[in-house]
C-alpha positions as CSV (number, residue, x, y, z in Angstrom):
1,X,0.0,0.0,0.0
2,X,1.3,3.5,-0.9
3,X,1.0,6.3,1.4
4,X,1.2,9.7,0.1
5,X,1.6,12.7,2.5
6,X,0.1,15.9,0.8
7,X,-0.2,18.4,3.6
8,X,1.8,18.3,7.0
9,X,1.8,21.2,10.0
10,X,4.2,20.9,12.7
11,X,2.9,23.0,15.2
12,X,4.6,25.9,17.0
13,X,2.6,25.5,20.1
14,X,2.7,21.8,21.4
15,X,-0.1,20.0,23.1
16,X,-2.6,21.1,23.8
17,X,-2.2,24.3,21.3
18,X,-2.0,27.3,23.3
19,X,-1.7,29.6,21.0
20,X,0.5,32.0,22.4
21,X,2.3,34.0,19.6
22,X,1.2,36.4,17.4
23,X,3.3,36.2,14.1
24,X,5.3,39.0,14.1
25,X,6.8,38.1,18.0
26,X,7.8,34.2,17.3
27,X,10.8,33.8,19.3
28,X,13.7,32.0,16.5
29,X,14.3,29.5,18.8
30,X,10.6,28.3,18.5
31,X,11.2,28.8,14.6
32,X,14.2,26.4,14.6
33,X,12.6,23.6,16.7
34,X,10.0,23.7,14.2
35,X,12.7,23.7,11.6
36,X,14.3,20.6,13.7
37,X,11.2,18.7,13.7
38,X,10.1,18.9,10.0
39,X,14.2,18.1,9.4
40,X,13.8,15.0,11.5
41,X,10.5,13.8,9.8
42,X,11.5,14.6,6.2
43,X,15.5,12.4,7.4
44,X,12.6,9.5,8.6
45,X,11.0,9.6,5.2
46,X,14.3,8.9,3.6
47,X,14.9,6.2,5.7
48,X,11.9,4.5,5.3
49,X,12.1,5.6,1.4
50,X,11.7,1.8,0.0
């Protein structure tokens, strides 16, 4: 069976959202774990490529 991801959010605000930051104040350190977590996703995709 093929899986196809077409559409994929990785949150800024954990869980449960809490919705803390309006865009123009996101701290860059929140802005690179996001960065980290769609980087460790996408490495798992290549892993698990065939």
């Amino acid at each position: 069976m093929d899986n196809q991801i077409t559409e994929l959010d990785v949150s800024l605000y954990g869980w449960p959202p809490s919705g803390e930051f309006n865009t123009q104040e996101i701290p860059a350190t929140i802005l690179e774990a996001q960065a980290d977590s769609y980087n460790q996703l996408f490495e798992l995709y290549g892993e698990l490529d065939d």
